[in-house]
C-alpha positions as CSV (number, residue, x, y, z in Angstrom):
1,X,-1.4,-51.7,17.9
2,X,-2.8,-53.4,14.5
3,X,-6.0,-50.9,13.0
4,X,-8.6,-51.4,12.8
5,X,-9.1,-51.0,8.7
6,X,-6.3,-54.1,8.9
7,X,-8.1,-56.6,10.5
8,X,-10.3,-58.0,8.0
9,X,-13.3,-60.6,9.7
10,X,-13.9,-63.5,7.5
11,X,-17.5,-63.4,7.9
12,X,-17.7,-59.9,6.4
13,X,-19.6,-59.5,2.8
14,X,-18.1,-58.4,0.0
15,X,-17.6,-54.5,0.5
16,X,-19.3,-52.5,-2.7
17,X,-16.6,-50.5,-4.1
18,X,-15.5,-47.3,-2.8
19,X,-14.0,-44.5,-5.0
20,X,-12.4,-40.9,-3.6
21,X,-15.6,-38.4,-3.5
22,X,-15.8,-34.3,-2.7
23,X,-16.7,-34.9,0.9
24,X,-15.6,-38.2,1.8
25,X,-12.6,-40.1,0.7
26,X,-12.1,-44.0,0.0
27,X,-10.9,-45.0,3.2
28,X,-13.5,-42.9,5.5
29,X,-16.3,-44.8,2.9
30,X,-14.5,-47.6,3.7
31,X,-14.1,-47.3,7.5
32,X,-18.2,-46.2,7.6
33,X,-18.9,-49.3,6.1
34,X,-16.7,-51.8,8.3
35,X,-18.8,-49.8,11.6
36,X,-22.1,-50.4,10.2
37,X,-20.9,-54.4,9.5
38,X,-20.3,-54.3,13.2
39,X,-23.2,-52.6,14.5
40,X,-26.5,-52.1,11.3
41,X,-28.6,-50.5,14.0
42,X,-26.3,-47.5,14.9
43,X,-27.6,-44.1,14.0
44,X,-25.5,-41.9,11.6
45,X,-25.1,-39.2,14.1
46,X,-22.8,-41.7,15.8
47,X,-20.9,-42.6,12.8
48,X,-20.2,-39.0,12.4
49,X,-18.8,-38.2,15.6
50,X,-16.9,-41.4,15.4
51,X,-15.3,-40.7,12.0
52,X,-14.4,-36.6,12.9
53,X,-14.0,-36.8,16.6
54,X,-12.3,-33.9,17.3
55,X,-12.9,-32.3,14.1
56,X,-15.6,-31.3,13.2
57,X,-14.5,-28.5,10.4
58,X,-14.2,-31.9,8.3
59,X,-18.1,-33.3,8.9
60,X,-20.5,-33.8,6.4
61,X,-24.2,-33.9,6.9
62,X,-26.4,-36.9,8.4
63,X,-28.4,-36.8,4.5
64,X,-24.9,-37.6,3.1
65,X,-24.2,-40.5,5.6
66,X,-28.3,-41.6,5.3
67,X,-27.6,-41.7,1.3
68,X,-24.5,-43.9,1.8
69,X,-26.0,-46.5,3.6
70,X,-28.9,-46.4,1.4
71,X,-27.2,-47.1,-1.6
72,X,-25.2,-50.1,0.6
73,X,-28.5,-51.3,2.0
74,X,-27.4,-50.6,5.7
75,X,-30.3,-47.7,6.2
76,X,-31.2,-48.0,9.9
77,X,-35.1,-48.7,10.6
78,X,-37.5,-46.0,12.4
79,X,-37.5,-46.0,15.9
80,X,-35.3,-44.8,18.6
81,X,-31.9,-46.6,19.2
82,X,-31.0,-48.8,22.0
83,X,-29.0,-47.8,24.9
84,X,-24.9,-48.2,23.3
85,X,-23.6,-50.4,24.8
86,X,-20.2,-48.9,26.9
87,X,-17.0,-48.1,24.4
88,X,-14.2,-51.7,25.0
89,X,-11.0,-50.7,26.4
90,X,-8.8,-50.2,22.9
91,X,-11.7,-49.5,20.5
92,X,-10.7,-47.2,17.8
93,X,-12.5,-43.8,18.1
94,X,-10.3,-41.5,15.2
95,X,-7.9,-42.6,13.2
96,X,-6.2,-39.6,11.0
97,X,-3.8,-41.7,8.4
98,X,-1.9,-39.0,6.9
99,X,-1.3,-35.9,9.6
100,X,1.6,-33.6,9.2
101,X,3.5,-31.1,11.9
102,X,2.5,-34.3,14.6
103,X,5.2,-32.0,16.6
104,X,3.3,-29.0,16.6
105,X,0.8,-31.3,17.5
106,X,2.6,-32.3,20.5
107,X,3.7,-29.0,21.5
108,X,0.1,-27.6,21.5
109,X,-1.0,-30.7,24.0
110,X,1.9,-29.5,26.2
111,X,1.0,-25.7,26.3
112,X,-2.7,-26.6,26.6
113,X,-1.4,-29.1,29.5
114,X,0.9,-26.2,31.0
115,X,-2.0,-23.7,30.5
116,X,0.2,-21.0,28.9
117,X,-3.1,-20.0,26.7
118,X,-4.5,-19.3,29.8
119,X,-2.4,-16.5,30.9
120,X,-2.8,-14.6,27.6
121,X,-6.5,-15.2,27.7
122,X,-7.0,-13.3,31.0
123,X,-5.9,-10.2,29.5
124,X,-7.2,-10.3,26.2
125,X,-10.4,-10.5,28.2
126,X,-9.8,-7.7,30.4
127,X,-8.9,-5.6,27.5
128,X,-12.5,-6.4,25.9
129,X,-14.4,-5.7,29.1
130,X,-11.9,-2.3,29.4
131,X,-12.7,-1.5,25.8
132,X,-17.0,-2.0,26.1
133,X,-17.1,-0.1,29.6
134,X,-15.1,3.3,27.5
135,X,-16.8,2.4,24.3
136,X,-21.2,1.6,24.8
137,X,-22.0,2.6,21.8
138,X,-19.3,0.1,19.8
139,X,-20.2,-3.4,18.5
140,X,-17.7,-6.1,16.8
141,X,-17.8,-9.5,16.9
142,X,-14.2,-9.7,19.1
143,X,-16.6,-7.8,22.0
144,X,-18.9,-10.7,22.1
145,X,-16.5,-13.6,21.3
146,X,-16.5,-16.7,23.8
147,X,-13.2,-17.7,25.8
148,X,-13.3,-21.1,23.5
149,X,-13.0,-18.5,20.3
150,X,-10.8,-16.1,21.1
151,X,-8.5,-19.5,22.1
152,X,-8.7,-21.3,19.0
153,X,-8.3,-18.1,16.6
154,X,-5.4,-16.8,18.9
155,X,-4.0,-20.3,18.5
156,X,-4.3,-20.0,15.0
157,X,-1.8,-17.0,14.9
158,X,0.5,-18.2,17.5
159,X,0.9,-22.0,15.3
160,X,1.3,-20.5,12.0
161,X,4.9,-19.7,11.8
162,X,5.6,-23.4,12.7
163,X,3.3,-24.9,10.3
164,X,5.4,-22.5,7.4
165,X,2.9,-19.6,7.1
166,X,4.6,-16.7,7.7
167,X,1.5,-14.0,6.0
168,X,-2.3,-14.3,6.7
169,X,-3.0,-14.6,3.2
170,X,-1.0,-18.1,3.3
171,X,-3.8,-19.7,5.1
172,X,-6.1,-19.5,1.7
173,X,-3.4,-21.3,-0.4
174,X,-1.3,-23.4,1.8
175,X,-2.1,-27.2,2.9
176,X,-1.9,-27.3,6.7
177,X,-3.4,-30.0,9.7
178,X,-5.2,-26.6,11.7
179,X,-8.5,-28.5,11.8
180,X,-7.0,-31.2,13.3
181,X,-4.6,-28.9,15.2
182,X,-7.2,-26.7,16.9
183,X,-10.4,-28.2,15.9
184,X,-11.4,-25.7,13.4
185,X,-9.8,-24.3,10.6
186,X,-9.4,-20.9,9.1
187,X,-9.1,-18.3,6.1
188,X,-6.9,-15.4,5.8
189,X,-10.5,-12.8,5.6
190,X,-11.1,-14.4,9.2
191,X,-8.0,-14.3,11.3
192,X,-7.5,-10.5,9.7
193,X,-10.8,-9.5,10.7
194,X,-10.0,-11.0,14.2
195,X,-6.1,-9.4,14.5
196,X,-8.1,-5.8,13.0
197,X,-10.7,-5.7,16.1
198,X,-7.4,-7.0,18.6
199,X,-6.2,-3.3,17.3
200,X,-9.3,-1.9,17.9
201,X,-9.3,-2.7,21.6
202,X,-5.2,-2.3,21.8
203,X,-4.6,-5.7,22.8
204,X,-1.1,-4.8,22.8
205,X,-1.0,-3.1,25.9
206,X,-2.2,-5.6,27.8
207,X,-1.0,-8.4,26.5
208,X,2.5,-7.6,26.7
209,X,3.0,-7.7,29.9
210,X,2.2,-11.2,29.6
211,X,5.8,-12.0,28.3
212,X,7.5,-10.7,31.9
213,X,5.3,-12.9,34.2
214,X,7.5,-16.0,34.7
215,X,10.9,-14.3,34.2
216,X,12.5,-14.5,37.2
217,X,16.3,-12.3,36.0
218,X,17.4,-9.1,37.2
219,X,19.4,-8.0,34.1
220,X,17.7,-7.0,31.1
221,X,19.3,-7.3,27.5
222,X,18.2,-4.2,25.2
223,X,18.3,-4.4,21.5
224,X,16.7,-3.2,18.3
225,X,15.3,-4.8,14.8
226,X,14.8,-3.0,12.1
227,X,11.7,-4.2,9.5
228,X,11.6,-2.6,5.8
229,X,8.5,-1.4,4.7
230,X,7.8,-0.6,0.9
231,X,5.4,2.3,0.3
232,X,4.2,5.0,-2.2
233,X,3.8,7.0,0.3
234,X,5.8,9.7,1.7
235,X,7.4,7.9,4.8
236,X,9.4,8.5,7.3
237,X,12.9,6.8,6.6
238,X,15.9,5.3,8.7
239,X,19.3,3.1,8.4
240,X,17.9,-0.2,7.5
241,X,20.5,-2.5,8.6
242,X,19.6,-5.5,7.0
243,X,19.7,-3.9,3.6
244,X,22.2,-1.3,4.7
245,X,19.2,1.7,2.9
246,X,18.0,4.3,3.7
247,X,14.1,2.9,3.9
248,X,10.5,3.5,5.4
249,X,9.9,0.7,7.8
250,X,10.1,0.0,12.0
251,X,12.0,0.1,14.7
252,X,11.4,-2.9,17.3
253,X,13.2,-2.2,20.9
254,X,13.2,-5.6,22.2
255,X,14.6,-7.0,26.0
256,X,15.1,-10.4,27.4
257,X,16.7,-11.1,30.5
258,X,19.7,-13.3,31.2
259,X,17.8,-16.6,30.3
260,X,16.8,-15.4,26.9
261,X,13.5,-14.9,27.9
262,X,11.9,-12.2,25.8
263,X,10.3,-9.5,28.7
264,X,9.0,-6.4,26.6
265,X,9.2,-5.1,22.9
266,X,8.0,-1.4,21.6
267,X,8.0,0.2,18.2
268,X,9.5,3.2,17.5
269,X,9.5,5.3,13.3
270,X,13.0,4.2,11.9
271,X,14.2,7.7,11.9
272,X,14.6,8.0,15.6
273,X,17.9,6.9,17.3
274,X,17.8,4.7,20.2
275,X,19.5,6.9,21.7
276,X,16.8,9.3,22.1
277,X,14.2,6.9,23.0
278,X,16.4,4.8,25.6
279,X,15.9,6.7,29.0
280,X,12.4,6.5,28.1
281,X,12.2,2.8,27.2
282,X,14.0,1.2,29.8
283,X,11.9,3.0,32.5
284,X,8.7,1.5,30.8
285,X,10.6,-1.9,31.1
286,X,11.7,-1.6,34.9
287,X,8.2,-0.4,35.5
288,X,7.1,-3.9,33.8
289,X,9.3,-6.0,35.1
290,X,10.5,-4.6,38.3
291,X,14.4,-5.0,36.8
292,X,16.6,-1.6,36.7
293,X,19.5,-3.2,35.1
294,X,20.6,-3.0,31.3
295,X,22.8,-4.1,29.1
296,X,22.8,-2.4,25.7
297,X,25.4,-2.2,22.8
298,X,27.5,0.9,21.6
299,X,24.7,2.4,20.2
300,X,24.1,4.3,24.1
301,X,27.5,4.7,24.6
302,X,28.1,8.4,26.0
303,X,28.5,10.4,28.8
304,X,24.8,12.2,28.6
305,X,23.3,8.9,28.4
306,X,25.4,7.5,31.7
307,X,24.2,10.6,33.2
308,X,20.5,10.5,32.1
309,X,19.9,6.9,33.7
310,X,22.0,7.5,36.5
311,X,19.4,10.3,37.4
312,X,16.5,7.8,36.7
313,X,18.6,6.0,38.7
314,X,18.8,2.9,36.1
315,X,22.0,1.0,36.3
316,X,23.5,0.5,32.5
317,X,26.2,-1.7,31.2
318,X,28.1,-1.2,27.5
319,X,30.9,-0.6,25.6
320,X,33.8,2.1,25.0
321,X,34.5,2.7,21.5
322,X,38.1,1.9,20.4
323,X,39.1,5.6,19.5
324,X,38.1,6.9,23.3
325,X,41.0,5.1,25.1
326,X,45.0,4.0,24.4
327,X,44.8,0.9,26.1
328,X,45.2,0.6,29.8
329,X,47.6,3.8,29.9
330,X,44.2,6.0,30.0
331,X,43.4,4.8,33.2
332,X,44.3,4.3,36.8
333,X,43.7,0.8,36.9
334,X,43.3,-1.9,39.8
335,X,44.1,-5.3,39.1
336,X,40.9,-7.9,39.8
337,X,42.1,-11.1,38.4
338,X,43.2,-13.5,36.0
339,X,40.7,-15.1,33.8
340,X,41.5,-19.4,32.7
341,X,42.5,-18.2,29.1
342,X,45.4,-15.2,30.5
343,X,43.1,-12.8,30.1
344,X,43.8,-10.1,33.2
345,X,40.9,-8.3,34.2
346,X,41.0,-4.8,36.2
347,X,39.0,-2.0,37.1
348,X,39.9,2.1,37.2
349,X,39.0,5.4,36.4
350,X,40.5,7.9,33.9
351,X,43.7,9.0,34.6
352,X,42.7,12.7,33.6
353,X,39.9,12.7,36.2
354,X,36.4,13.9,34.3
355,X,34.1,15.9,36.8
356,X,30.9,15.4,34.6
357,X,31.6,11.9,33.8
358,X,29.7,9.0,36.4
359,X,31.0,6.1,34.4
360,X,33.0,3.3,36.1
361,X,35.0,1.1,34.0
362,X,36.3,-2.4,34.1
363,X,39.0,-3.0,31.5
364,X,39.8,-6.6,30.0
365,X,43.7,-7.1,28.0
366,X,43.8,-10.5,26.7
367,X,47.2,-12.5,26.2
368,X,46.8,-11.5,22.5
369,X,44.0,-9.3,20.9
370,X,43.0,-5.9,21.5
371,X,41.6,-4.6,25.1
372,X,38.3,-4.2,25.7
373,X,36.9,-1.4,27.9
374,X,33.4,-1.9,29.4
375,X,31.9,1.3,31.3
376,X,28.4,0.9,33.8
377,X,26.7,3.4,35.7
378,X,26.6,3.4,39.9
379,X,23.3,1.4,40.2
380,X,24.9,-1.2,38.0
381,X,28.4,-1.2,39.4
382,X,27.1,-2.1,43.0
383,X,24.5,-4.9,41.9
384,X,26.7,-6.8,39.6
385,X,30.7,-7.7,40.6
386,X,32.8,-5.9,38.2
387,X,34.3,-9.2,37.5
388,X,31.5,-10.6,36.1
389,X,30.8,-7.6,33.6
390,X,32.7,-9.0,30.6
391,X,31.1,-12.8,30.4
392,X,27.7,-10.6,31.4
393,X,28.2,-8.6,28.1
394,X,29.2,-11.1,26.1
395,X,26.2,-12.9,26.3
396,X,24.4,-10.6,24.6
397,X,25.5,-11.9,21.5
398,X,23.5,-15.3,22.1
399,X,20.6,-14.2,23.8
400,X,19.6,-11.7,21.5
401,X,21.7,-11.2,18.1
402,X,21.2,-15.0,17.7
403,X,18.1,-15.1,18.6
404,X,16.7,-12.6,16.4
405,X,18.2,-14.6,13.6
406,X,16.4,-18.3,14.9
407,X,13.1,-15.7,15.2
408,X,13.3,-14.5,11.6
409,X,13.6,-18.1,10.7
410,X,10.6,-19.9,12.8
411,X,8.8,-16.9,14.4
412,X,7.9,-14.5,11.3
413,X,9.8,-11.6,13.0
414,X,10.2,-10.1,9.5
415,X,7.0,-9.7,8.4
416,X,4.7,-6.6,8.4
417,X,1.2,-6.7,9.7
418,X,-1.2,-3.5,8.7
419,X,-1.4,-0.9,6.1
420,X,-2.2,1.9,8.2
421,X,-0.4,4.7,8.1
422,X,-0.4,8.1,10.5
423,X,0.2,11.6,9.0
424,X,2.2,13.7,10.9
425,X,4.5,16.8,10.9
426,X,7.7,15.9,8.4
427,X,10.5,15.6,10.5
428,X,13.0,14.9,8.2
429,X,12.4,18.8,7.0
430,X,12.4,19.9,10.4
431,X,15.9,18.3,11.6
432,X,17.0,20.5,7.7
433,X,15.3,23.1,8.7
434,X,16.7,22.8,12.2
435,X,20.2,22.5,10.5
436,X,19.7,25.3,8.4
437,X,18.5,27.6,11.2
438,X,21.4,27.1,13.2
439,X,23.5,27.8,10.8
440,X,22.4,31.2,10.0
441,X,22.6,32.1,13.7
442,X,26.5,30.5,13.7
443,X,26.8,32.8,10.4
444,X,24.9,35.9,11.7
445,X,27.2,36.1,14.8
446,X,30.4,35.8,12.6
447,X,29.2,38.4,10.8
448,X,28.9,40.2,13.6
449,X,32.2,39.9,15.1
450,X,33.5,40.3,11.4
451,X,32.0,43.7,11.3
452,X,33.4,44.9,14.5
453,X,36.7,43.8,13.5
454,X,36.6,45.4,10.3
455,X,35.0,48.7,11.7
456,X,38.0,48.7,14.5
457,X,40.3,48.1,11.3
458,X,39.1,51.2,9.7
459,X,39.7,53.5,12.3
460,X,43.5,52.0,12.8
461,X,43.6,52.8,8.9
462,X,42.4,56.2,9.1
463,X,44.7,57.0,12.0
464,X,47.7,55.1,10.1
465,X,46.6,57.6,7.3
466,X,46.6,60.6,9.3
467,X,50.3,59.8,10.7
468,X,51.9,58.8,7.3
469,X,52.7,55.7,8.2
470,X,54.0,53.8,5.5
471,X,54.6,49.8,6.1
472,X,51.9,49.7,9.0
473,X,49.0,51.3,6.4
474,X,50.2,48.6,4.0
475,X,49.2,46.2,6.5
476,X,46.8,47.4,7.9
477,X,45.1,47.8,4.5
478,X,45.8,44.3,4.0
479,X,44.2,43.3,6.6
480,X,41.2,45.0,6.2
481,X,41.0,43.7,3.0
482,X,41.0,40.3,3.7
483,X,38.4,40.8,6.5
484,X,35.8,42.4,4.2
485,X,36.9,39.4,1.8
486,X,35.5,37.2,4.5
487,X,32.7,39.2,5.3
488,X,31.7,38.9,1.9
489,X,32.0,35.2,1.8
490,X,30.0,35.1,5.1
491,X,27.0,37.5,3.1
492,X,27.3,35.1,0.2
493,X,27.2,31.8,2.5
494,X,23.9,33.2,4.7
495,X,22.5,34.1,0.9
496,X,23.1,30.5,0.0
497,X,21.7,29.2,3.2
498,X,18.5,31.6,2.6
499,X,18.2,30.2,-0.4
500,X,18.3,26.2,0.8
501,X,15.8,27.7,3.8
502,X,13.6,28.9,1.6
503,X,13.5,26.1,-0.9
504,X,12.3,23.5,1.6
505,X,9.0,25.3,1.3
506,X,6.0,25.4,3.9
507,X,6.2,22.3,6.7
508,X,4.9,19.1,4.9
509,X,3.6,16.1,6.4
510,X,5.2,12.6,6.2
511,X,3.3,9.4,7.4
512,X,4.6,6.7,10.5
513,X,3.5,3.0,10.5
514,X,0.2,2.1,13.0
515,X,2.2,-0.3,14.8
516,X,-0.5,-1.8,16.6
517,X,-1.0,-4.5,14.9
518,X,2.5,-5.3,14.1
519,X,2.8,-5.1,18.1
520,X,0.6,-7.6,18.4
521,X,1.9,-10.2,15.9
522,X,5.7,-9.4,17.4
523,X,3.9,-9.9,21.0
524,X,2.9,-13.6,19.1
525,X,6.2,-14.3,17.7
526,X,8.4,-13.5,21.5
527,X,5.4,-15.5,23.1
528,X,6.2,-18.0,20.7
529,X,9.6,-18.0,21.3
530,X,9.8,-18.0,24.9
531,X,6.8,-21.1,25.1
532,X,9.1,-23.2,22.6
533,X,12.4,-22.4,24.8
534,X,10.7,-23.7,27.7
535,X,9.2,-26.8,25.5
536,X,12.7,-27.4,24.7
537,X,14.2,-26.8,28.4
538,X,11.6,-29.7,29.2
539,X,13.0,-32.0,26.8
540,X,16.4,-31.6,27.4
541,X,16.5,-32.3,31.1
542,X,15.1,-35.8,30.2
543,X,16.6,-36.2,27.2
544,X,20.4,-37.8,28.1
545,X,22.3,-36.2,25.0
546,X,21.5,-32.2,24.1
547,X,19.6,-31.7,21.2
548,X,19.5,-28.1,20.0
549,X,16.5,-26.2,19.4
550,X,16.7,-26.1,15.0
551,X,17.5,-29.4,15.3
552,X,14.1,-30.0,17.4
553,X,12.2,-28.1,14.9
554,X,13.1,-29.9,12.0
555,X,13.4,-33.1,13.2
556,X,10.2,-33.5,15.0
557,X,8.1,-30.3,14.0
558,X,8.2,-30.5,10.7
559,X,7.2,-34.7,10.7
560,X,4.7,-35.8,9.5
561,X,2.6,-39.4,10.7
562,X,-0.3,-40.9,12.0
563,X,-2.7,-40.1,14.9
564,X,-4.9,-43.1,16.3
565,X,-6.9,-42.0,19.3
566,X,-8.7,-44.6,21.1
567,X,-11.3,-45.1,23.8
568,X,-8.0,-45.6,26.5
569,X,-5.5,-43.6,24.8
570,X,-3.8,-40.7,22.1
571,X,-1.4,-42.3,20.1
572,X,1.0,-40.6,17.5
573,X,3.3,-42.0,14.9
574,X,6.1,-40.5,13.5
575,X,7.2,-41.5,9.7
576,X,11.2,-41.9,9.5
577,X,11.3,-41.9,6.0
578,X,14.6,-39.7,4.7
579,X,16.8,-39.9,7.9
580,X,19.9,-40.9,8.4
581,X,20.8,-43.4,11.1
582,X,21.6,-40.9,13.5
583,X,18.8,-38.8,13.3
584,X,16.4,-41.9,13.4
585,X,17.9,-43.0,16.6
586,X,18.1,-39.2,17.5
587,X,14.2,-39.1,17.0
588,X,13.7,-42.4,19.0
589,X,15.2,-40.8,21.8
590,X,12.8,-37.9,21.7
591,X,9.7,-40.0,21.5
592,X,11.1,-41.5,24.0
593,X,11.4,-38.3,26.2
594,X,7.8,-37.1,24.9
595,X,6.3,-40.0,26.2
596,X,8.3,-39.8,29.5
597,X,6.8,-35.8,29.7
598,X,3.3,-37.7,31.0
599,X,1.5,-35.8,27.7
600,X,-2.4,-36.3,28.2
601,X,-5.8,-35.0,26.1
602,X,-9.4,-34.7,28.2
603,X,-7.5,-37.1,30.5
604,X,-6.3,-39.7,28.0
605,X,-2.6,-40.6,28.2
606,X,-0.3,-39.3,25.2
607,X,1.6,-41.7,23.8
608,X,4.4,-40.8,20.9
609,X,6.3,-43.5,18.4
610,X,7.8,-44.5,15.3
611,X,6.1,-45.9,12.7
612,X,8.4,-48.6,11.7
613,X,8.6,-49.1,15.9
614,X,5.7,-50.5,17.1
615,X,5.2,-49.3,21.3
């Protein structure tokens, strides 16, 4: 469709010269001036809303436009205007030139079209009425915020990581189409006064449900992700692994069920072991989601945890390590059957029966390669066949290793959110001190069986004395020798253990992240993740050839174009500039598919091509 700034008329005068200002730029000067050609007698309020339909973060004042058409002689006379006369079919309403991210663009049409927003605005608004029923006597701005507000500025978090803005403070310095993207754009001292009162009201709680209302598995994949944190402060520290230090930071426990949809996430200090937060976790998550099954890695591999969740009655899937077993010989095993690739799969039980143990195991020996032993609890072992546990745990590998990675890279996954810390008891002292104090029991009943063996020894040596014994005295000397030798060493190591007792000094304090906010901004990123999955599922089942999510991202996220919106239609242009001949016809297939998607705005059709393509 030709624009309309191309179709000179050759009755028009001579246009006065136009020249780049602070608040309006050469071609909007030029496009105000080509309107009031058309129509003199139109009042500025309708030039504005005309010019920045749709956003009006970028309007200047009706004294600006008055002073324009002043100095071009165009000034309207008193009075007011006519009736306007209905909009033609095709007449240009906005015209943005130069737009970037026109795929985040897109992809905001199609949740707004889908109404995901919706179903994270129900509960942020429930929190808030929750929050000012406890709380009278509080008053912030988030209490009294409109369901258009808290829309657009929770938009403005959820878009960021796709538009490259990773930190708040980003927005200040960083060139990005949010006006034009949302209809209002925003600074870093807003959107953190907005995510600090989402804190105040705990909008994690009850927004994270949110992520477990359209999954429809029954197995739940279990995982952590560690997050460094620098501080001066005395911190709390665990086994980074992404740095492989010992670091202050946070532990995020995150689960997604067989379709790599994420379902819950909760933080947890770095010092704590999943192991000891597990049990505890996983019944949060079945409470959530209504799914008792897990799969989790080695990390929760023992028999106290089989038995812990098969009292909660939790079925659990995971790994042996390689030094418990030699090969199928440790078991008495059943054969199942034969996988395509020679792989023989069977099932068993230790051939040394183990009273305490519930575990049931399924054991896999490929053709060539080392076997692999997987071990579930009863509630998993009669939902799931054993034959399917293998391919069930290998899985896990792309649904959440991988996709912690693409998170990281799109999603902002690594970044922290809030200063806060919380002062608490320092429990890296306690587990010493813990350490310690056992170890002075273990050395204060050695000593005591030390000093009845050496008192029994005495008597033998006074009797041995009494006799004249010879040889046996010898020995018997000896031996009480050496035991009081040892009961010296035992005095000396309960001194040293005193001493490293007594030089941890009175219980300290050590501080934990507040990971409120950071449980909000990880609740954005798996909301994120799970809207552009679907996006992409959308895509792909009209799309004839698979195109993989990066690939979408970059290809069409990250493009920049044109947006024409008329009085009939949305229209968006996609630059090809830089691409290969594969990708351009690669993109031409997904306008293609976008267009096909039946994309509308306030009930105008959405249509998507390429620049160099006319539609």
């Amino acid at each position: 469709m030709p624009l309309a700034q191309s179709q000179p008329s050759a009755q028009t005068p001579p246009s006065p010269s136009f020249c780049a200002g602070r608040k309006l730029s050469e071609w909007e000067q030029h496009q105000l001036w080509q309107w009031l050609q058309e129509a003199p007698q139109q009042p500025s309020r309708r030039l504005r809303e005309r010019l920045w339909h749709g956003s009006p973060g970028r309007a200047v004042s009706l004294r600006h436009l008055n002073r324009l058409r002043a100095r071009w002689g165009l000034s309207r006379g008193r009075g007011r205007p006519c009736a306007e006369a209905p909009s033609a079919p095709g007449e240009l309403i906005q015209l943005a030139p130069q737009l970037s991210f026109v795929g985040v663009h897109l992809f905001g049409h199609w949740l707004e079209q889908q109404g995901h927003l919706d179903d994270v605005l129900e509960p942020l608004a429930q929190a808030i009425r929750v929050y000012s029923e406890a709380h009278p006597e509080e008053d912030f701005p988030v209490l009294h915020h409109r369901q258009a507000t808290l829309q657009r500025r929770f938009q403005a978090l959820l878009f960021a990581p796709l538009l490259g803005i990773e930190r708040l403070s980003e927005f200040d310095r960083r060139e990005h189409p949010l006006a034009s993207l949302i209809g209002q754009s925003y600074q870093s001292s807003t959107l953190n006064q907005f995510l600090g009162q989402l804190e105040r009201i705990n909008a994690a709680t009850a927004l994270m449900p949110v992520l477990s209302a359209g999954a429809c598995g029954q197995l739940n994949y279990v995982d952590g992700h560690m997050i460094a944190y620098w501080s001066q402060v005395a911190m709390h520290k665990g086994k980074i692994t992404m740095l492989g230090r010992i670091m202050a930071g946070s532990q995020a426990v995150v689960s997604h069920d067989e379709t790599g949809q994420a379902r819950f996430a909760a933080y947890y200090p770095p010092d704590i072991h999943l192991s000891q937060i597990i049990v505890e976790y996983c019944q949060q998550v079945s409470t959530v989601t209504g799914s008792a099954l897990f799969i989790i890695d080695r990390a929760v591999n023992s028999v106290a945890l089989a038995v812990a969740f098969s009292e909660q009655r939790l079925g659990l899937l995971s790994m042996l390590d390689d030094n418990e077993y030699q090969g199928l010989d440790s078991f008495e095993a059943t054969h199942l059957e034969r996988l395509d690739d020679g792989t023989e799969i069977y099932s068993g039980c230790w051939k040394i029966a183990r009273s305490d143990d519930p575990r049931q195991f399924v054991i896999s020996v490929p053709p060539a390669g080392k076997t692999l032993v997987y071990w579930a609890t009863p509630a998993f072992a009669s939902a799931v066949p054993m034959c399917q546990w293998p391919s069930a745990y290998r899985a896990r590998n792309a649904l959440q290793e991988l996709r912690f990675k693409r998170m990281i890279e799109h999603g902002a996954l690594n970044i922290n959110y809030g200063r806060k810390k919380l002062l608490g008891p320092d429990r890296h002292q306690q587990r010493k001190q813990d350490t310690l104090d056992q170890a002075l029991q273990r050395n204060a009943q050695k000593q005591h069986k030390k000093a009845v063996l050496i008192e029994q020894q005495q008597h033998k040596v006074c009797h041995s004395q009494a006799q004249g014994h010879g040889k046996r005295l010898e020995q018997r000397q000896r031996a009480l020798q050496q035991w009081e030798q040892e009961q010296h060493a035992l005095q000396q190591s309960e001194q040293q253990l005193r001493t490293q007792r007594q030089a941890l000094g009175p219980p300290g304090e050590r501080a934990d992240r507040d990971f409120r906010k950071q449980s909000i901004m990880t609740f954005r990123t798996l909301l994120l993740e799970n809207t552009l999955a679907a996006f992409h599922g959308a895509l792909c089942a009209i799309l004839s050839t698979t195109v993989s999510l990066e690939t979408l991202l970059c290809l069409l996220f990250e493009r920049s174009g044109a947006r024409v919106e008329t009085s009939t239609e949305l229209l968006y242009w996609l630059t090809t500039e830089g691409l290969s001949r594969s990708n351009r016809q690669r993109l031409a297939e997904l306008t293609e598919a976008l267009c096909a998607m039946g994309l509308t705005q306030h009930g105008k059709p959405i249509r998507v091509c390429l620049r160099d393509r006319p539609p």
